[in-house]
N, C-alpha and C positions, 0 to 999 in steps of 0.2 A: 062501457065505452060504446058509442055509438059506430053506427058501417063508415062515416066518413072517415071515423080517426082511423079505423081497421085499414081500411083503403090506404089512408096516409102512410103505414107502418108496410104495408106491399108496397106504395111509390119508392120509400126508402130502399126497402130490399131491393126491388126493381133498378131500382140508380145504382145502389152499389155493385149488381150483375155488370150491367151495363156498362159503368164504367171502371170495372176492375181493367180490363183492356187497355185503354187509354191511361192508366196511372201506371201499369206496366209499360209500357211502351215509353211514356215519359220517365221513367225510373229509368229504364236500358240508356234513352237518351242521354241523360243526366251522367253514368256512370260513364259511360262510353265518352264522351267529349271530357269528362275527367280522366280517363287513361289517358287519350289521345293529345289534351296538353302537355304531358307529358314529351310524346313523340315530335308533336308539334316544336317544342323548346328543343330539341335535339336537333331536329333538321335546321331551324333555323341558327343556330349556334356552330354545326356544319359549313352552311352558306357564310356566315362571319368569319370561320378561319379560313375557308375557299379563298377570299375576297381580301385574306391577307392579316386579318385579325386573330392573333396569336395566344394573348389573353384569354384563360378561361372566365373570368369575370367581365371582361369587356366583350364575349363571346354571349355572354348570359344578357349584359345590358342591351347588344343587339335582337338577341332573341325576344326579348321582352317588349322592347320597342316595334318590334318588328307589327307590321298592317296586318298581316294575316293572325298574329298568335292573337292581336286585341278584339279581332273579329271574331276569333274561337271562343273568347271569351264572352264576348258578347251572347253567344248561341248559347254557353255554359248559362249565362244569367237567364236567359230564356226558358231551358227547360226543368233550372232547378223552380222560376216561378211557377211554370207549368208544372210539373210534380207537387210542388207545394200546395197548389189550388186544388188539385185536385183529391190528393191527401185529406188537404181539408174538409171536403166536401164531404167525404166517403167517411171521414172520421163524425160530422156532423149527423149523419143517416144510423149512423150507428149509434150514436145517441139517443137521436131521438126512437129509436126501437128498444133499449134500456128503457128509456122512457116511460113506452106505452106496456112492457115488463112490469113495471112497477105498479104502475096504475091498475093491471088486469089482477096482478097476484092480490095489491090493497083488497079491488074489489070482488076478489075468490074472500077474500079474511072478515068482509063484511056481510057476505054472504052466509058465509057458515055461523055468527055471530044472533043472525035475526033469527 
């Protein structure tokens, strides 16, 4: 294998350092606005029966309705793509070092062979 692929297989490494950080941080994200709907639909279902709404199902369909919990959501959808991309990425670099695994060990086997 030649110094550029070598190099290629440190870029890899290199991104996946790099960006271990950033996919943790989107993972926390991710989990965290997932508990927090949680709380989110509680207070807002609170404000429902405040407001006179008695019904725990009509309590629920306010919550749900409610501008704020669809804008949590929105942020939800945000950083499960962000985790996902980046997931990706770092699954992607890790491949391609399987990869160049392969190709180095083949050519340790063709090596020994001549």
């Amino acid at each position: 294998m030649n110094a550029d692929a070598e190099l290629n297989v440190f870029a890899c490494l290199n991104f996946i350092r790099d960006n271990a950080p950033a996919y943790a941080k989107a993972k926390s994200e991710r989990v965290y606005l997932e508990e927090f709907r949680k709380t989110k639909k509680a207070l807002c279902m609170r404000a429902a029966e405040s407001s006179g709404v008695n019904a725990i199902s009509a309590q629920e369909r306010d919550a749900y309705a409610d501008p704020e919990y669809a804008q949590l959501l929105d942020g939800l959808r945000a950083a499960v793509e962000e985790e996902e991309r980046l997931r990706w990425m770092i699954v992607a670099a890790q491949a391609k070092i399987e990869v160049w695994r392969t190709i180095e060990a083949n050519r340790r086997a063709e090596a020994k062979t001549l």
